[in-house]
N, C-alpha and C positions, 0 to 999 in steps of 0.2 A: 898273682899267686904270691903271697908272704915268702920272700925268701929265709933261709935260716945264719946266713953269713952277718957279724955285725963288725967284721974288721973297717978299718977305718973312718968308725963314725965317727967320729972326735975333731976329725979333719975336715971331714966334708963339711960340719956344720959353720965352717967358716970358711967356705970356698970359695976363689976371686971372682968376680967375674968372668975372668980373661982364663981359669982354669978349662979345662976340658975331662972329664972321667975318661981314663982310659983301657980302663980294664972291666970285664963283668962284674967283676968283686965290689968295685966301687961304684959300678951304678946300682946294684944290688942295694947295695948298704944305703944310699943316697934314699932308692924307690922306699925300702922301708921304713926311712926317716918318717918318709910323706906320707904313708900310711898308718905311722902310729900318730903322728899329728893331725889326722882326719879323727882315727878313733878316740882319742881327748876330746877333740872338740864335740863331735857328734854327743859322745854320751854326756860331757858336758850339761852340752845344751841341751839336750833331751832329758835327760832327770831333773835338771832343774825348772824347765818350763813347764813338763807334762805335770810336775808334783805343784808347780804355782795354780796351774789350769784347772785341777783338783781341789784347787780350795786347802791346800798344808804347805811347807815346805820342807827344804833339807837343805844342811850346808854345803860350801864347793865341798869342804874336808869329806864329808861322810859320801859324796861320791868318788873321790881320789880313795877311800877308804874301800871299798864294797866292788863296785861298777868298775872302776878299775885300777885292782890290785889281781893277782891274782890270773890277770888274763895269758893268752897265748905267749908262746916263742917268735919273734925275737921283740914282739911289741913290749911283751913284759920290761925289759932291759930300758928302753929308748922312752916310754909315754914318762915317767919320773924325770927326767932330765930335762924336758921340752916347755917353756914358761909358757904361761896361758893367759887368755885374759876375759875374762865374763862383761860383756855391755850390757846394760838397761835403758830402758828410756825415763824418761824424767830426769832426767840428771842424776841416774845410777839406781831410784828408789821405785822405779815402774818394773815393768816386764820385761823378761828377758830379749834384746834385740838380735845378739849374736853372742859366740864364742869365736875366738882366734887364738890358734896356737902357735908359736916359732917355732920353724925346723930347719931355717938356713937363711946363712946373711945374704944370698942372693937372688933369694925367691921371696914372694909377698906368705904370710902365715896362713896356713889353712884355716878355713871358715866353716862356721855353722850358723845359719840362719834359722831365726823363728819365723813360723809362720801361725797365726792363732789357729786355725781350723786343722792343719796339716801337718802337725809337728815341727820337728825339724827336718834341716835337709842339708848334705855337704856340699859345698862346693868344689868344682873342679881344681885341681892341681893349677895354681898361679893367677886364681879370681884374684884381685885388688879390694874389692870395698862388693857388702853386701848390696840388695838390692834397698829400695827409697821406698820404706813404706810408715805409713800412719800409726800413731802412739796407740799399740795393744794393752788394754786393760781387763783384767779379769777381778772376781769380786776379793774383796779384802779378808772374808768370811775366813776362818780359822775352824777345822773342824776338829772336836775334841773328841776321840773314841778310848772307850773301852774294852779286855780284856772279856769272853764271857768268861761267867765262874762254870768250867765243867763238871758236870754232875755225875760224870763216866770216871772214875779212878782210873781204873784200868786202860783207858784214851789217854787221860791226861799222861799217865806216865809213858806212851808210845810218843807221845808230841815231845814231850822233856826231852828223850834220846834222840829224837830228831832236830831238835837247839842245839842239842851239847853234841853233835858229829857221832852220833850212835851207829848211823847207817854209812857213814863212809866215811876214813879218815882224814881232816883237815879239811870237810863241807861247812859249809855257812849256812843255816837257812832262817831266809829271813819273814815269811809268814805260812802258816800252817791252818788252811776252813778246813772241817769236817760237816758234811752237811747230809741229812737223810729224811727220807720223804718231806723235804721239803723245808726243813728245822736246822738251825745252827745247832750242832752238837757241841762243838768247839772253836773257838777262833783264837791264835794267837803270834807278836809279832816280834820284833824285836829290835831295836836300838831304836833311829829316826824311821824306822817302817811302818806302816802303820793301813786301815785300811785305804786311806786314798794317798798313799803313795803307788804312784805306776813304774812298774821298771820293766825295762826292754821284754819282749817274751821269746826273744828268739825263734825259732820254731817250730812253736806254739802257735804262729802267725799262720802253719801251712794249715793250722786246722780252722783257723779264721776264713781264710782262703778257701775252703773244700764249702766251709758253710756258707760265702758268698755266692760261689757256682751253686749251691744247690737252693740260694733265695732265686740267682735268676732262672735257673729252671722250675721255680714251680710259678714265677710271672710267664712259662711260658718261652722265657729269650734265651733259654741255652740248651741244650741236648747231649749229655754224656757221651754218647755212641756218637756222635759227627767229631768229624776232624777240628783240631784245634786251631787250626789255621798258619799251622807252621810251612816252611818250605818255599819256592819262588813261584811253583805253578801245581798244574792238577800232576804232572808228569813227575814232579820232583815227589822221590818215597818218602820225603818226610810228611805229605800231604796227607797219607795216609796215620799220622799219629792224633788218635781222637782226646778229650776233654781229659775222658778214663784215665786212658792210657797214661797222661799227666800227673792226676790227681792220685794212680797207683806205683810212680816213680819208676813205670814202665815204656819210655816213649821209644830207648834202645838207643838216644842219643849219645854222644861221647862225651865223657866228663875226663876234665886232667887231674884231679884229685876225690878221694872218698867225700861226702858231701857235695861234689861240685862247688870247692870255695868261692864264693862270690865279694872277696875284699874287694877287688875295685870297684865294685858297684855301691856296695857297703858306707867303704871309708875314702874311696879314691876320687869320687866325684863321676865316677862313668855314670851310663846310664842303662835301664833295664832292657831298650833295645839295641845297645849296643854290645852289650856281653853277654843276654840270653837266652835269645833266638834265634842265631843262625848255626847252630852247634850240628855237626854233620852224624848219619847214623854211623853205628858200628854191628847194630841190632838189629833185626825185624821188631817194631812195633809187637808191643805187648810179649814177647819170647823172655825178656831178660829182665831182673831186678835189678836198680840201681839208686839208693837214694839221690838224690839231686836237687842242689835249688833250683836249676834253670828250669824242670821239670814246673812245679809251682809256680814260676813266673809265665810261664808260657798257658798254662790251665787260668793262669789272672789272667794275662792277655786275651785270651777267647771270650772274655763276657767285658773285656776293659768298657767295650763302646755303650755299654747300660748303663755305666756311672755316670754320665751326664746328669738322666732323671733319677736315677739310684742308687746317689753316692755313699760306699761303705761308712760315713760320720750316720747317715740316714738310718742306716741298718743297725747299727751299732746303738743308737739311741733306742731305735722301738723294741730292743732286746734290754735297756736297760743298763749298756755298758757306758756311761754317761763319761767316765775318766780311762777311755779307752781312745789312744789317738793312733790311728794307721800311716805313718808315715811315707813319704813318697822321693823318687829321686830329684834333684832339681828342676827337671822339665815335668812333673807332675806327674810321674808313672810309678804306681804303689807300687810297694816292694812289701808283697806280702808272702816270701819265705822268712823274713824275720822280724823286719823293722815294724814293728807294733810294740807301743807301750800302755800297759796295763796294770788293774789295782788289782788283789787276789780278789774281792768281791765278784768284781766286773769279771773274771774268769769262773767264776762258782756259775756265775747267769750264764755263761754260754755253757758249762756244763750240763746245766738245769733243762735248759732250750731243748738237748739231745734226752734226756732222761724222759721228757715230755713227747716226744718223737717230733720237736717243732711247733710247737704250738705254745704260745705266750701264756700268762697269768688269765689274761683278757679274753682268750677263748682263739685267739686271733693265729692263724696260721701263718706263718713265714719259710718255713721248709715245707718240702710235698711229702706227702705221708709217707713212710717209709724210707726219710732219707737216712733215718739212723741206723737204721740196717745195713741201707747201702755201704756209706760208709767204717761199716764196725764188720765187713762180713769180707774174706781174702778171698779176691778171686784173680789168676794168671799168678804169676813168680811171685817166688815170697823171699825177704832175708834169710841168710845163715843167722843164727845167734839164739837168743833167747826170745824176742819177739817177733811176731805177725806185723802185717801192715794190709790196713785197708782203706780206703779214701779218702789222705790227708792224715791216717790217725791210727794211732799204734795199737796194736792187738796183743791183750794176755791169755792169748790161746794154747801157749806153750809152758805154762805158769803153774806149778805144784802148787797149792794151798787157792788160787786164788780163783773166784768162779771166772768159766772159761766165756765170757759174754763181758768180762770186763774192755774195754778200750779206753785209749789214751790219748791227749795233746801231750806232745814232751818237747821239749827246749833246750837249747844250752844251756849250762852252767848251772841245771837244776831246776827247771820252768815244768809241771805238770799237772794240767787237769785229767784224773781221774774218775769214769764214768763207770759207773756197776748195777747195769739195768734192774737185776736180781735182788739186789738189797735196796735199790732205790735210793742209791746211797752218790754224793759229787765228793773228791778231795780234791783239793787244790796246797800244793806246796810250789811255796819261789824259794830261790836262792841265790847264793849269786859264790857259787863253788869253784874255788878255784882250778886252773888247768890242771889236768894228770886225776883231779879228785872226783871220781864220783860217785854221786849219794846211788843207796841202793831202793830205788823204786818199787820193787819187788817185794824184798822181808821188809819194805816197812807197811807196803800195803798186806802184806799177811797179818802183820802186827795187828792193822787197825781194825781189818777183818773180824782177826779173832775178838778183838776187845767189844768190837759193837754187836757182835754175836752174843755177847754175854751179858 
């Protein structure tokens, strides 16, 4: 858990060897050094390699710019201070090999490794040197997009107030599809963004994750209603928490923060069964609402053993998400409550996928009929607030202006695919908004409602 104390950082990062922390305060201060020098590196490394893999790129600056400026307490303070340093192969002019960041003279700097098929991945708190792998090349190809010209006035000018922070004050957002039955109505992006830039989805990854559980349930290999397979034995209650239960952030587990923060797993170098799984109840199964990543990681875990033959790159392609990479923790366990990077295209297709109820361009089925329902329809506990939740993916059930069959992927920082059976309609907006700011998802989907109505 991210502490919020940053007293004597200034010290520590030049601590003897022969020192000792001796107070909470200062290991505090120390663990979040190590933490924001995980989260440099990662995004680092993960913007820049997933936007190379993409066939574009982007500068270190316009990720120091965007990816991270802007973020949480107390990282905000500590990742500007921390020198970094970007490897490649070929003698600096290949692919990215790694990212290292300093955060103390007496520890080795935090790492992030590329891996071509797998994104990146951080290393544990005090790795020395990455792992020994062969010279990664991807094509040279430079891709040039355009701007479409909208034909919709009335869009266009809903999209403008969404660039210039219409919808919430001091948001960024950095691409905006509008798409209907089928048709770009609109696309547009901003600075180095562009369509094959991928940026973190945040998640947006749990609904990635809901639509994996529901390919291996229609090969057949998974079952909503069976146990997830949490717990030590059939005796232990948590045996009783099924796939569902998971995928509706109802499993009754305990979580020590709103979200169930998962920085160590994230930025610390842990791993997904180390901080996921063993989380003790507080709840009877399916009684209690509670967002959670561990919830999500534990619903991956029920179908992990398919990806051998069925790996999410496999899925991800035959939907078309080509510059979508799911990245994993060090020892290869997806971490799909967030870490997925993605283009707004490649999110418009898996939009598209549900408005289809699953079923590809091709004729070709990959969801079982009816999983859009599943997923878009509340059943057991629901959030306080303004929206629903139903299987991995948020609900505008409670939503004036908006038709009540709408649902959602939503993300930190401003990540959402927008589904509206009714109009037949995908929006996809990214951003990358800073902490305290958030855009309003809501009056802007009213906005664009109205306008494509007309």
């Amino acid at each position: 858990m991210i502490r919020t104390v940053l007293a004597a950082a200034a010290l520590l990062a030049a601590t003897p060897l022969a020192a000792q922390s001796t107070t909470q305060e200062e290991i505090d201060a120390r663990y979040d050094r190590a933490l924001a020098a995980g989260y440099k590196a990662m995004f680092l490394c993960s913007a820049l390699a997933n936007t190379e893999r993409a066939g574009t790129k982007r500068t270190e600056q316009s990720v120091l710019d965007w990816e991270l400026s802007g973020i949480q307490a107390p990282l905000a303070e500590i990742v500007p201070t921390l020198d970094h340093t970007v490897y490649r192969f070929a003698n600096g002019e290949g692919a990215i090999s790694h990212v290292s960041v300093e955060w103390a003279d007496d520890m080795p700097p935090r790492m992030a490794w590329h891996r071509q098929e797998g994104g990146c991945a951080i290393a544990p708190i005090g790795t020395t040197r990455p792992p020994q792998r062969e010279h990664v090349a991807f094509s040279d190809n430079i891709y040039v997009w355009h701007d479409r010209i909208p034909q919709n006035r009335e869009l266009a000018a809903v999209v403008d107030r969404a660039f210039g922070a219409g919808y919430g004050d001091k948001t960024r957002t950095t691409a905006v599809i509008v798409s209907q039955e089928g048709a770009n109505r609109l696309s547009r992006y901003t600075g180095e963004y562009s369509p094959m830039t991928p940026q973190r989805t945040w998640s947006v990854a749990k609904s990635l994750a809901a639509t994996l559980v529901g390919a291996a349930v229609h090969r057949g290999q998974a079952d909503v209603s069976k146990p997830a397979g949490l717990g030590e034995s059939a005796e232990d209650p948590r045996s009783a928490i099924t796939i569902d239960h998971a995928l509706r952030m109802a499993s009754g587990r305990y979580s020590d923060t709103p979200g169930n923060r998962t920085d160590p797993l994230y930025f610390g170098g842990a791993t997904v069964d180390e901080v996921a799984i063993d989380w003790p109840l507080v709840n009877a199964p399916g009684a209690v609402y509670r967002y959670a990543n561990n919830d999500t990681l534990a619903a991956v875990q029920a179908i992990e053993a398919t990806f051998e033959d069925y790996p999410p790159s496999e899925f991800l392609k035959s939907v078309g998400m080509n510059h979508t990479v799911a990245e994993t923790d060090w020892q290869g366990n997806y971490v799909l409550s967030s870490q997925v990077w993605s283009t707004a295209p490649d999110l418009l297709k898996l939009g598209q996928l549900y408005l289809d109820d699953g079923v590809l361009p091709d004729g070709t089925r990959v969801l079982p009929e009816g999983w859009a329902d599943y997923v878009a329809t509340p059943s057991g506990p629901q959030p306080d607030g303004p929206f629903g939740y139903g299987a991995g993916f948020w609900l505008f059930n409670k939503s004036e202006g908006i038709p009540g069959d709408t649902y959602a992927a939503m993300g930190n920082r401003g990540q959402f695919i927008i589904i509206v059976p009714s109009m037949n309609a995908v929006i996809v907006r990214r951003g990358e908004d800073p902490s305290g700011s958030r855009f309003d998802i809501a009056a802007f989907m009213r906005d664009v409602i109205e306008s494509l109505e007309k």
